[in-house]
C-alpha positions as CSV (number, residue, x, y, z in Angstrom):
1,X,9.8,-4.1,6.8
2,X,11.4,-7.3,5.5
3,X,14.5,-5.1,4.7
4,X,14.8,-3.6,8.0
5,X,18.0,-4.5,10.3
6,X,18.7,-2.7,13.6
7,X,16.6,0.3,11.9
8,X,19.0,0.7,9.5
9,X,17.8,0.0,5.6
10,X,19.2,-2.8,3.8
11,X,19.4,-1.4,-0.1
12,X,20.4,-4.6,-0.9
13,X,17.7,-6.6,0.7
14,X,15.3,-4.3,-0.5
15,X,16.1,-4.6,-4.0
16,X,16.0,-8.3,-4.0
17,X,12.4,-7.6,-2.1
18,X,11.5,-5.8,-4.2
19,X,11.4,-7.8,-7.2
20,X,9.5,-10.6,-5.6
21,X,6.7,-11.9,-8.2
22,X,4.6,-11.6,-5.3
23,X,5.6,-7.9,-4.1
24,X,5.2,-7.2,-8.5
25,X,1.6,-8.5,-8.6
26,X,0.5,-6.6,-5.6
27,X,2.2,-3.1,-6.7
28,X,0.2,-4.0,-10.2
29,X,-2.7,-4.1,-8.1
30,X,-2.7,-1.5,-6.3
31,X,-1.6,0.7,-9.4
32,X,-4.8,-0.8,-11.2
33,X,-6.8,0.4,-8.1
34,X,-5.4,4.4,-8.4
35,X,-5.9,4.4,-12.0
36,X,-9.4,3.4,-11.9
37,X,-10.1,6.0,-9.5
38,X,-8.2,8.4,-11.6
39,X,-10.7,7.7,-14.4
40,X,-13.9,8.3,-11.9
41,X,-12.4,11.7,-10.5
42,X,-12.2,10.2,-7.3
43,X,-8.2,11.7,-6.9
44,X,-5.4,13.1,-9.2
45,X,-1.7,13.4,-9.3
46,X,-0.7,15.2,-6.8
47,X,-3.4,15.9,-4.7
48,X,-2.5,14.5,-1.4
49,X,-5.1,11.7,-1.7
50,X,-4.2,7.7,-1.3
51,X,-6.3,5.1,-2.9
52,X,-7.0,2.5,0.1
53,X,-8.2,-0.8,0.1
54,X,-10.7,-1.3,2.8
55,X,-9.8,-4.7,3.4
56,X,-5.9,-5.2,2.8
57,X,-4.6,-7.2,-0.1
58,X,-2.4,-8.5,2.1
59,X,-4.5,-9.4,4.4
60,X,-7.0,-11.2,1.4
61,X,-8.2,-8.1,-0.3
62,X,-9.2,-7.7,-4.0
63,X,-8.8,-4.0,-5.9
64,X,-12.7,-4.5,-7.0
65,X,-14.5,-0.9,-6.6
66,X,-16.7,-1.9,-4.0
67,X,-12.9,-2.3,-1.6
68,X,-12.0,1.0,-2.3
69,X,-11.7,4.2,-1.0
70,X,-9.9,8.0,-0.8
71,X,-8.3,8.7,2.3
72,X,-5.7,11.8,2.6
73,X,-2.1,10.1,2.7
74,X,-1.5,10.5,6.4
75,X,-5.0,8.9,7.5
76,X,-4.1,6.2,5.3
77,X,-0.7,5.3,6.8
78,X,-1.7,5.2,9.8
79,X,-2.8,2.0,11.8
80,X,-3.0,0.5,14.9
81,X,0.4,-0.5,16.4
82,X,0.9,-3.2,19.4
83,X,3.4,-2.7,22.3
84,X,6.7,-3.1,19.7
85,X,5.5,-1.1,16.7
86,X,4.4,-3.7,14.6
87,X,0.7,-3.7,12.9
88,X,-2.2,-5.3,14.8
C-alpha cells in the first residue's frame, strides 16, 4: 500500500491517497460493479460474498458483466505473492 511505511499506517498519507481522482473513479467503479450484482441476486449485504473483476481494473479491467464474478471475501483477497510479499 502506497500508505505503508516500515508496516506502520500512515493516516495521513492515506487520506491524501485516498482522495486521488483516480483512486475516486475506481472505488465508483467497483461500487457500480456490486450494485449491479445486487440487482441480479448474484450477492447481498452482508453475505460474505465479494464482487470480483476477473481481469483487474487496475491492471486494464472494465466493470462490464461479462468481467465479473462472486467469490467468498477470503478467495478474493487472496493472490499470488513473489519472494517480498508484493503481488505478481
Amino acid at each position: 500500500m502506497p500508505y505503508m511505511t516500515n508496516g506502520k499506517r500512515d493516516y495521513k498519507k492515506q487520506q491524501a491517497y485516498d482522495g486521488k481522482p483516480s483512486v475516486k473513479k475506481d472505488r465508483a467503479a467497483r461500487n457500480k460493479a456490486r450494485r449491479e450484482m445486487e440487482r441480479e441476486g448474484k450477492v447481498s449485504k452482508g453475505d460474505g460474498k465479494e464482487v470480483d473483476h476477473k481481469k483487474p481494473l487496475s491492471k486494464g479491467g472494465s466493470t462490464s458483466r461479462s468481467n465479473l464474478r462472486v467469490r467468498s471475501a477470503s478467495s478474493n483477497r487472496s493472490f499470488a505473492r513473489t519472494k517480498n510479499g508484493s503481488m505478481k
